[in-house]
C-alpha positions in Angstrom: 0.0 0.0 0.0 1.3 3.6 -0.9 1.6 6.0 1.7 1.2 10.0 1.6 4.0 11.1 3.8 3.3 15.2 5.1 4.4 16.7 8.0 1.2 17.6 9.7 -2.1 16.6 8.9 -5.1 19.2 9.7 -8.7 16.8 10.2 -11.8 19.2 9.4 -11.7 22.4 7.1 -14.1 24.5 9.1 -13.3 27.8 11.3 -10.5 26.0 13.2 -8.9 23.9 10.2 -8.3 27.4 8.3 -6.6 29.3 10.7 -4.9 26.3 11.4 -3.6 26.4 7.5 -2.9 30.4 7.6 -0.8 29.8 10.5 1.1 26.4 9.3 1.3 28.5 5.8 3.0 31.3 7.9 5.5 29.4 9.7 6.8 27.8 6.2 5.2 24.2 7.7 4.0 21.7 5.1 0.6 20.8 5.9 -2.5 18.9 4.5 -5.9 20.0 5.3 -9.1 16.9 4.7 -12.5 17.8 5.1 -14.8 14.5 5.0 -17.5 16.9 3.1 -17.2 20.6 1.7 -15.2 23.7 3.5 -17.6 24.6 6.2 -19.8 21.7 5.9 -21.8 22.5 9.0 -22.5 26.2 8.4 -24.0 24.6 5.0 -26.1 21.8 5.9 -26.5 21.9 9.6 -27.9 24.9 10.8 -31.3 26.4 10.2 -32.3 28.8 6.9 -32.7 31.8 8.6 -29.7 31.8 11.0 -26.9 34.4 11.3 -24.2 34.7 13.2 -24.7 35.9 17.1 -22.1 38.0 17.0 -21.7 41.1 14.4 -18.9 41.3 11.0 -16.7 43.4 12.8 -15.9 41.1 15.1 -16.8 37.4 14.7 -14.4 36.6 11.5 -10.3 36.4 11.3 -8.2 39.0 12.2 -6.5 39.1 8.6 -10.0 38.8 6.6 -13.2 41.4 6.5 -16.7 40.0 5.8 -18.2 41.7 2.9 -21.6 43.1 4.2 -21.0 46.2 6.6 -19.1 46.3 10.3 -22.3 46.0 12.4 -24.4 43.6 10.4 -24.9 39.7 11.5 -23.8 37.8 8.5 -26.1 34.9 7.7 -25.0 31.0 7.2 -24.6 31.1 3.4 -22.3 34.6 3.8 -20.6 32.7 6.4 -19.9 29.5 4.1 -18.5 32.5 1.4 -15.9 34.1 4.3 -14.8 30.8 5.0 -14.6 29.4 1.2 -12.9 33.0 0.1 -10.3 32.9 3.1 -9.3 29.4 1.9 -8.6 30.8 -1.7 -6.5 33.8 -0.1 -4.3 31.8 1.9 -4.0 29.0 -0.9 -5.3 26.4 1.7 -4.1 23.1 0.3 -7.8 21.7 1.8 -9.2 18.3 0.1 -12.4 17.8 0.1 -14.4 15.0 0.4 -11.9 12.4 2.1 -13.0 11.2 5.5 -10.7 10.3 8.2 -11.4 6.9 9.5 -8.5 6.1 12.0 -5.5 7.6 13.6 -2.7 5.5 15.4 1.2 5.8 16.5 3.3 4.7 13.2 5.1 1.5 15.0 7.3 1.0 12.6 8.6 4.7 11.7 7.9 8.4 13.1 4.7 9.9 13.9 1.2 8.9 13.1 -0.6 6.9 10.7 -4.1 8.0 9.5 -6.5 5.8 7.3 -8.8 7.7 5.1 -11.5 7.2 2.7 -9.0 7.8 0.0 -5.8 5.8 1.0 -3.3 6.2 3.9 -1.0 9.4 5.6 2.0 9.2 7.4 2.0 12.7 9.4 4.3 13.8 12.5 1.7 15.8 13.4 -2.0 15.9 13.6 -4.5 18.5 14.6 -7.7 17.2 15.1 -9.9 20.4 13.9 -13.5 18.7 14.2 -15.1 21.4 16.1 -17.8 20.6 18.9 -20.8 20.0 17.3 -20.3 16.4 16.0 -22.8 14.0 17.3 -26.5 16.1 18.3 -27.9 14.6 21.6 -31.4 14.1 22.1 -32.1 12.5 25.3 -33.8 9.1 25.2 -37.5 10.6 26.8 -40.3 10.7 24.0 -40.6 7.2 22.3 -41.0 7.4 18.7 -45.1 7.7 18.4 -47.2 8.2 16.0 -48.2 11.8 14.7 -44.9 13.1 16.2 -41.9 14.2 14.5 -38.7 14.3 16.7 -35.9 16.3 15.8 -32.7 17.7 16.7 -32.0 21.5 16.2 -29.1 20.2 13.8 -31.6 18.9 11.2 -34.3 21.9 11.5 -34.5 24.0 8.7 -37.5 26.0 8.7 -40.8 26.2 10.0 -42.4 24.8 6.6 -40.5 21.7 7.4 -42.9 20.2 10.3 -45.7 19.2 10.3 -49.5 21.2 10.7 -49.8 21.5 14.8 -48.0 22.9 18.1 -44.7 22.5 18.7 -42.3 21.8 21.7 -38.8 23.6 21.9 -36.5 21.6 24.6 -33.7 23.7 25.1 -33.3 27.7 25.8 -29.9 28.6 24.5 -28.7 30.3 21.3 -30.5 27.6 19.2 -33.5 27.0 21.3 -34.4 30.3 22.1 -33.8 31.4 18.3 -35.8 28.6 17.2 -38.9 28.5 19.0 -39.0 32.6 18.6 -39.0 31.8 14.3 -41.8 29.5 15.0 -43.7 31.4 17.1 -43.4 34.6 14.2 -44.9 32.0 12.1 -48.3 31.5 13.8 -47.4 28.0 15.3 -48.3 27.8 18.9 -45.4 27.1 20.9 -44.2 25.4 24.1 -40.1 26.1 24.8 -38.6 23.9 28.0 -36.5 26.5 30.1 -33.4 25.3 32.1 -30.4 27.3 33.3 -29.3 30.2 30.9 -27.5 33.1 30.9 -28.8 36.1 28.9 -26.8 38.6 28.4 -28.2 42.4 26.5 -27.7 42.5 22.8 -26.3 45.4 23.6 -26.1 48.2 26.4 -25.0 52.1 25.8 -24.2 52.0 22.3 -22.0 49.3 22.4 -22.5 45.0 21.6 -22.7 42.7 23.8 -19.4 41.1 22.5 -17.3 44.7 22.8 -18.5 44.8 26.9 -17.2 41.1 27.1 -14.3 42.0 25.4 -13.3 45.1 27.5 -14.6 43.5 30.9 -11.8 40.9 30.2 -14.7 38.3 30.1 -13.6 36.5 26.5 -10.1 36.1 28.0 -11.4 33.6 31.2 -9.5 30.7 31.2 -11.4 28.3 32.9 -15.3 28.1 33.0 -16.8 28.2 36.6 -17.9 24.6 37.6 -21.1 26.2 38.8 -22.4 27.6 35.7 -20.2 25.0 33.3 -23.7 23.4 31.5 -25.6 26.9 32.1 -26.2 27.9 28.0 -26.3 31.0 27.2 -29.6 33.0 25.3 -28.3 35.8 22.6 -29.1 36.3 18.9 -28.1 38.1 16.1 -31.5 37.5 14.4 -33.6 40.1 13.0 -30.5 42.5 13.7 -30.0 41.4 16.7 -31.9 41.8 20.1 -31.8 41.0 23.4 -33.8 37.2 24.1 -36.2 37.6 27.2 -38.1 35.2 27.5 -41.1 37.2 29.3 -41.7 38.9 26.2 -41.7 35.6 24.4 -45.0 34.6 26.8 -46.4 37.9 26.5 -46.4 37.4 22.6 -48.1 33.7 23.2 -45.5 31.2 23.9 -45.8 28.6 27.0 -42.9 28.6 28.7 -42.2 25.5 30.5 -39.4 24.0 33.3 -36.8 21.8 32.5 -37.9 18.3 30.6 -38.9 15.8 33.1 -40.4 12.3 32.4 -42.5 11.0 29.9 -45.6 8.5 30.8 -48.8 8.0 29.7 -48.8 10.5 26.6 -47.9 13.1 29.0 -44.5 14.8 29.1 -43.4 16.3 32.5 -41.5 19.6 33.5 -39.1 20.2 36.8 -40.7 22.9 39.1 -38.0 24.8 37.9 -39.3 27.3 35.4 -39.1 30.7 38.0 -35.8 30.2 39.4 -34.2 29.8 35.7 -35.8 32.7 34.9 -35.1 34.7 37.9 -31.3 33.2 37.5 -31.4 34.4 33.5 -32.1 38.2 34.6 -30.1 37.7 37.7 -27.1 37.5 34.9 -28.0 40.1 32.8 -28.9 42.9 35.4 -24.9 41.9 36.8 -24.0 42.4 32.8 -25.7 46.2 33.0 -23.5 47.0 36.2 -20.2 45.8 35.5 -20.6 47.7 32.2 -21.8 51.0 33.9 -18.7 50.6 36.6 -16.3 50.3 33.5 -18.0 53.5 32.1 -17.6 55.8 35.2 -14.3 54.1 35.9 -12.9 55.0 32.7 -14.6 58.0 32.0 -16.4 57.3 28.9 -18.7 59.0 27.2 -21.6 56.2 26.6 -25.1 57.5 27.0 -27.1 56.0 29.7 -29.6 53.3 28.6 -32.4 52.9 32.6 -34.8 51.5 30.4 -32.4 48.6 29.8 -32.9 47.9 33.5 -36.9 47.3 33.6 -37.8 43.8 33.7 -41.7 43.2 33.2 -44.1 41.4 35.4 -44.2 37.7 35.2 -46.4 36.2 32.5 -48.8 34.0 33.4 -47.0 30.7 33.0 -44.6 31.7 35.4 -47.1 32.6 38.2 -48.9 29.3 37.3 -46.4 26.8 35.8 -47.4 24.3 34.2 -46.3 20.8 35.6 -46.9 18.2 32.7 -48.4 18.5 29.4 -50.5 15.6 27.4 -48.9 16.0 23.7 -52.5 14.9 22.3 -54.4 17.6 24.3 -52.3 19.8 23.1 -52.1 19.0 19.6 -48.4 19.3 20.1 -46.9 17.4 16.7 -43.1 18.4 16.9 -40.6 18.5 19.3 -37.7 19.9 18.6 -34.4 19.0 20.9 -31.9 21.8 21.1 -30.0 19.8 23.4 -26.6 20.3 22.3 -23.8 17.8 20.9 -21.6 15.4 21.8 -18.0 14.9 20.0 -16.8 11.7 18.3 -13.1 11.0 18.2 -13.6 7.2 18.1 -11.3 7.6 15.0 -8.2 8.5 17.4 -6.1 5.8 19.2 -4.1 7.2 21.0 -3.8 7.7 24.4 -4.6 11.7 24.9 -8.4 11.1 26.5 -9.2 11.2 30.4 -11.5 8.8 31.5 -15.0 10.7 30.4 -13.2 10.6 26.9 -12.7 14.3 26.6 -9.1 14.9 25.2 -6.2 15.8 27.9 -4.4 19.5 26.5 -3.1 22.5 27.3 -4.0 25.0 24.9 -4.7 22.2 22.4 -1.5 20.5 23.3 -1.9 17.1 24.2 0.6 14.3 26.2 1.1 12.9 23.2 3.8 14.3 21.0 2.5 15.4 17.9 -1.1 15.2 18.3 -3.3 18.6 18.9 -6.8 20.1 19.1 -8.4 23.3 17.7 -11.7 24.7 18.4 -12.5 22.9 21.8 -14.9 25.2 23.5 -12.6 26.9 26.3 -9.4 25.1 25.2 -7.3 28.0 26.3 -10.2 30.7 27.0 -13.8 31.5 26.8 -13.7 32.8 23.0 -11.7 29.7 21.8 -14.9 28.2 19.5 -15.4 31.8 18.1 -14.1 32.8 15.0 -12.0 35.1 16.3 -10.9 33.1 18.9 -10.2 29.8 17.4 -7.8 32.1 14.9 -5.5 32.8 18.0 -5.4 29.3 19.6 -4.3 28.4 15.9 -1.4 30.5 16.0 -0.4 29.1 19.8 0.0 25.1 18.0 1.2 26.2 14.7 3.9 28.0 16.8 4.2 24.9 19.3 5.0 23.0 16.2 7.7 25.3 14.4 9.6 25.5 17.8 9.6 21.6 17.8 10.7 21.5 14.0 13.8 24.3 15.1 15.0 21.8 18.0 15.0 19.1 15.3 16.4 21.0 13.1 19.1 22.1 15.6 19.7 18.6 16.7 20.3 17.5 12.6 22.9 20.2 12.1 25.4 19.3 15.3 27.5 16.4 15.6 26.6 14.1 19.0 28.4 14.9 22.1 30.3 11.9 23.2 31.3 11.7 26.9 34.2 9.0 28.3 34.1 8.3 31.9 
């Protein structure tokens, strides 16, 4: 069998396989990029028609590359696939599509690694496993399949012409979620979103985004995510131009909002008794936002007008004064459910020895224990903002640098004779 020798081998050809390639290209490092599908395969096929980014152009891209619409605007998916497709082209990418990764494994007999693909074998010295987080979608094992219901993850919806006539159950109040069941209320469905622990930030507060306060209040730069809040999502949009998600307007405009998904028995599904502290917890966050952001105004003596009606929260809607505990699907005509309930990742195709127990890979700042294997795009793998754009950019430039300082020692090592010592 012929073998493709390269010196490091880049898995995935989304946001953190490119900067990955601008930064190998930079250092002079010979590199191979393969992408199972098409260059930003997920902002193509697994995300929902009308989504945009939830942060503006100005900031969510690369440094070294402008989006094409203006500064403040929230580029949609299909602009987003164009950035990423046009910033491969610029930085001559040598990406292969359509060649899946099947295993990885120490080369026994020889240096480095071995990977089996869907289009012959690689020997590489290094590998960077950019696969991003959203690999396998979750949907937890409650709601049987029945009749008259479709189940779905928010990974395979695209639109509200998609589902079927009838109600429809959101589980899930994050990003997705919240974006979700708000497109499907604007479409006349009647809709029932599952609330659990969120943060909700403002869209934006005195003039300025949401993402410029957490940039100036040091807040992308945290390196480790409290174990407290570590599966507490996090509610913003860029949809519709962006705008702050509170989910007391979403009941005031119809929608039921409900506590966290219990059990299902009977036809009935059943919610945690939960629904008012999440809430309460959700504005708890945001009001905390509005004053670190007004001490960092008067602290630095900027001149940001004031924004007091930011601060008025309304009165609770009537499904938070009277939750509702369980809900029979039938009754409620309810046809759909939707899971926004995240993903789990898949490195099956690795073996080698760089996972802890739960499987989640052992780094630091996407270097492993094992010499020659990395990760990019890991949310927090060195800091908050490291599965942004932006953010995965500079964690790219930390192991493409990792890797030229371990070329230079070999290279160092190749150029002097051996130092023999006699006793």
């Amino acid at each position: 069998m012929s073998i493709e020798k390269v010196d490091t081998l880049v898995v995935g050809a989304g946001q953190a396989g490119l900067a990955a390639s601008e930064h190998l290209s930079n250092n002079g490092v010979e590199h191979l990029v393969l992408e199972r599908a098409r260059i930003a395969e997920c902002w193509r096929t697994a995300r929902w028609d009308s989504l945009v980014a939830n942060g503006p152009a100005w900031h969510d891209r690369f440094p070294t590359m402008e989006f094409e619409c203006a500064p403040g605007d929230f580029p949609g998916k299909d602009e987003v696939t164009a950035y990423f497709e046009a910033f491969a082209r610029k930085i001559a990418a040598p990406v292969r599509c359509g060649v899946e990764v099947t295993r990885l494994a120490k080369h026994d007999g020889g240096a480095g690694y071995l990977v089996d693909t869907s289009d012959g074998r690689v020997q590489a010295n290094n590998v960077i496993c950019a696969t991003g987080p959203f690999q396998q979608p979750v949907i937890p094992p409650l709601v049987p399949e029945l009749p008259g219901l479709l189940q779905m993850h928010s990974h395979g919806y695209r639109s509200p012409q998609q589902l079927p006539p009838g109600a429809v159950l959101v589980v899930g109040s994050g990003s997705s979620g919240s974006q979700i069941a708000d497109e499907l209320l604007r479409s006349g469905r009647r809709v029932f979103l599952s609330v659990g622990p969120h943060d909700r930030p403002p869209r934006s507060y005195r003039g300025r985004d949401f993402v410029w306060w957490l940039g100036v209040l040091g807040k992308w730069d945290l390196a480790t995510v409290d174990p407290d809040t570590a599966h507490v999502t996090i509610a913003v949009s860029g949809a519709l131009g962006g705008h702050t998600v509170d989910f007391r307007r979403f009941a005031q405009r119809g929608m039921t909002l409900l506590g966290m998904t219990g059990q299902f028995s009977d036809g009935r599904l059943s919610f945690a008794d939960d629904l008012q502290a999440n809430i309460n917890s959700g504005d708890a966050n945001y009001l905390a936002m509005l004053d670190e952001a007004d001490a960092y105004v008067e602290r630095n003596g900027l001149d940001l007008p004031e924004e007091p009606s930011a601060r008025i929260i309304d009165d609770d809607p009537a499904c938070l004064k009277n939750p509702v505990r369980s809900v029979d699907l039938a009754d409620e005509n309810i046809t759909s459910i939707i899971w926004a309930t995240g993903y789990r990742n898949d490195f099956n195709w690795m073996n080698v020895d760089v996972f802890d127990a739960d499987g989640k890979p052992v780094h630091v700042r996407g270097v492993s224990q094992e010499q020659g294997i990395y990760f990019l795009g890991l949310p927090w793998l060195s800091r908050r903002g490291s599965s942004f754009i932006w953010g995965v950019w500079h964690d790219a430039k930390y192991v493409a640098d990792h890797i030229t300082t371990q070329h230079r020692y070999l290279e160092h090592h190749a150029t002097i004779p051996a130092v023999v010592t006699t006793d």
